[in-house]
C-alpha positions as CSV (number, residue, x, y, z in Angstrom):
1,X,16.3,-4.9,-4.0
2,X,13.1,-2.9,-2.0
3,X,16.2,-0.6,-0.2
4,X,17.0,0.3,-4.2
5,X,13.3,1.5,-4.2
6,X,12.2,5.3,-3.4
7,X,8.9,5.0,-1.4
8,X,6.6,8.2,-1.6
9,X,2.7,8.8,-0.7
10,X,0.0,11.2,-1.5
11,X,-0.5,11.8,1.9
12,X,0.3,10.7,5.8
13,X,-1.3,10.8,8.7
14,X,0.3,13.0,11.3
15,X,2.2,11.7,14.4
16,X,-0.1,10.1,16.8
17,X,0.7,8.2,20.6
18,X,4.8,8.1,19.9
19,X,3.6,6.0,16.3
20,X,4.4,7.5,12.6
21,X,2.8,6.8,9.4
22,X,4.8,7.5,6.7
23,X,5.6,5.1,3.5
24,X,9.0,3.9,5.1
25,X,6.7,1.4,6.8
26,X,5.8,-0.2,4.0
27,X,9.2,-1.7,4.0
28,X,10.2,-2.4,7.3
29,X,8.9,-6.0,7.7
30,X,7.8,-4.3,11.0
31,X,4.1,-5.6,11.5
32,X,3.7,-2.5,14.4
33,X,4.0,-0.1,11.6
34,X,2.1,0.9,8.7
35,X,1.8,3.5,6.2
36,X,-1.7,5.4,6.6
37,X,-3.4,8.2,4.2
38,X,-3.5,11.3,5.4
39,X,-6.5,13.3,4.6
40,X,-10.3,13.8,6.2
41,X,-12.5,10.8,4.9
42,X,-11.3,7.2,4.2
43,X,-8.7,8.1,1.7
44,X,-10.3,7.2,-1.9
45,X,-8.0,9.0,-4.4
46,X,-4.5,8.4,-2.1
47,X,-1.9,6.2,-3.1
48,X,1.8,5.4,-3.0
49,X,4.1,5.4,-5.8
50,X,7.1,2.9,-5.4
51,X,9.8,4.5,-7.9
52,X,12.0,1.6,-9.1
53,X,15.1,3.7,-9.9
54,X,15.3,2.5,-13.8
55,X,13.3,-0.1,-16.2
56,X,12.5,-3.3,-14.0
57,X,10.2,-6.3,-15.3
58,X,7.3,-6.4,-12.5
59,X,6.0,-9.5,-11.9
60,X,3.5,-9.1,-8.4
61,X,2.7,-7.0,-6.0
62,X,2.4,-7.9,-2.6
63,X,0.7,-6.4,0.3
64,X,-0.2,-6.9,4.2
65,X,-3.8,-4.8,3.5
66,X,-4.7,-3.1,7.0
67,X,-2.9,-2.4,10.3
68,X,-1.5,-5.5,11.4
69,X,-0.2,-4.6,14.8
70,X,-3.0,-5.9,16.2
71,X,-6.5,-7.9,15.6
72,X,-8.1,-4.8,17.0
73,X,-6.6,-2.2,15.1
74,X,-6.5,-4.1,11.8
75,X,-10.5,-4.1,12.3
76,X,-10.5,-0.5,13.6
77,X,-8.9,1.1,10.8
78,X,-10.3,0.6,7.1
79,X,-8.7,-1.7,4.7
80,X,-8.1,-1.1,0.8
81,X,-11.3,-2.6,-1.3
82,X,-10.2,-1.9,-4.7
83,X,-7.0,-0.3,-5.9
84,X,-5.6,0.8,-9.0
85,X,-2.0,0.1,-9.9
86,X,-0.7,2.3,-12.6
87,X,2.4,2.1,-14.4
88,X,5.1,4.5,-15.9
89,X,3.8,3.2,-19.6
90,X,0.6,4.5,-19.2
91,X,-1.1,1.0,-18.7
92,X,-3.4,0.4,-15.5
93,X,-5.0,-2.2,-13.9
94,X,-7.6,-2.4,-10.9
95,X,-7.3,-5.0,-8.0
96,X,-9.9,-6.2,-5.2
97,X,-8.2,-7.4,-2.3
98,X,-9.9,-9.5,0.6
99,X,-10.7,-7.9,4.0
100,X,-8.5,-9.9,5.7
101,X,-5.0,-9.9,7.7
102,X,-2.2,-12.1,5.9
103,X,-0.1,-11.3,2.7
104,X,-1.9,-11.0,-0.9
105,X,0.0,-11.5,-3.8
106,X,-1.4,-9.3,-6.6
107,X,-0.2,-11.1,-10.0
108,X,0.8,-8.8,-12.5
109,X,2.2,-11.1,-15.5
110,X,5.5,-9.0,-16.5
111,X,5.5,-5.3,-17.0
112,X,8.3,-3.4,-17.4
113,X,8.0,-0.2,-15.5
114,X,10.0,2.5,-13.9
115,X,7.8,3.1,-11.5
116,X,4.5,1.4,-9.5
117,X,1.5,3.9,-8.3
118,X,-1.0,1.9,-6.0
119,X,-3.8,4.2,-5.8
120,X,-7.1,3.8,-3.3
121,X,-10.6,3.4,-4.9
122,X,-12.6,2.3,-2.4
123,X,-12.5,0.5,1.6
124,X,-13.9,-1.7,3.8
125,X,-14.5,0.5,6.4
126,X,-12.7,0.8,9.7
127,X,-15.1,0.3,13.2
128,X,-13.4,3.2,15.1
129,X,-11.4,5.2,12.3
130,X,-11.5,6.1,9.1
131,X,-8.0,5.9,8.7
132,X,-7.2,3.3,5.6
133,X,-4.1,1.4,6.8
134,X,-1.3,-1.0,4.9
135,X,1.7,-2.3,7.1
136,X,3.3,-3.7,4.1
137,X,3.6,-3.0,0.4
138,X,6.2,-5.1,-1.7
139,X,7.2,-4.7,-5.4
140,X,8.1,-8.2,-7.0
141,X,10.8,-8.5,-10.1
142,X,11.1,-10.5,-12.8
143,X,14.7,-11.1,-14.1
């Protein structure tokens, strides 16, 4: 159903070494790739909004947190500390997620939504960048 699903983000990191960085990634089960914010600073305030193309019951997120293409870059690059996920009703919720490499599932009970925002509050901070990285970023239905 995620090829349904219109992928956008706040902002991307330009082109660097032959790699890309644009939400696509987020979707490409492609653990090389990741979607990374684009502006100065670690990217509090950035986010990606997954539109659902019509009313869905959503049941979980789930998301590789980091660059996963390798043990070195996932440390390099800062990771997502707390999120918000907002929702085309208005209603919000805010998330930690662990500092570590793997996929979290981010329960959400069932909310019927047109559209997902998961927005960046706050990161573990990267060693060498401060570029805050996720490889993968998957909406869950319930129906």
């Amino acid at each position: 159903m995620a090829a349904d699903f219109t992928y956008c983000a706040s902002t991307v990191l330009a082109p660097q070494y032959g790699n890309t960085y644009g939400p696509e990634n987020l979707v490409d089960e492609d653990l090389r790739t990741a979607w990374v914010e684009g502006v100065k600073g670690q990217g509090e305030g950035e986010y990606v909004v997954v539109d659902l193309g019509g009313a869905h019951n959503v049941s979980a997120l789930q998301i590789m947190n980091g660059y996963h293409k390798n043990r070195r870059l996932f440390e390099a690059n800062s990771r997502v500390r707390r999120a918000t996920i907002r929702f085309s009703t208005g209603a919000e919720r805010s998330v930690v997620l662990s500092d570590s490499p793997g996929i979290q599932t981010i329960e959400l009970g069932k909310v019927e939504t047109k559209w997902v925002q998961f927005a960046i509050q706050s990161v573990y901070r990267g060693s060498k960048y401060a570029d805050t990285a996720i490889t993968e970023l998957r909406v869950i239905l319930d129906e």
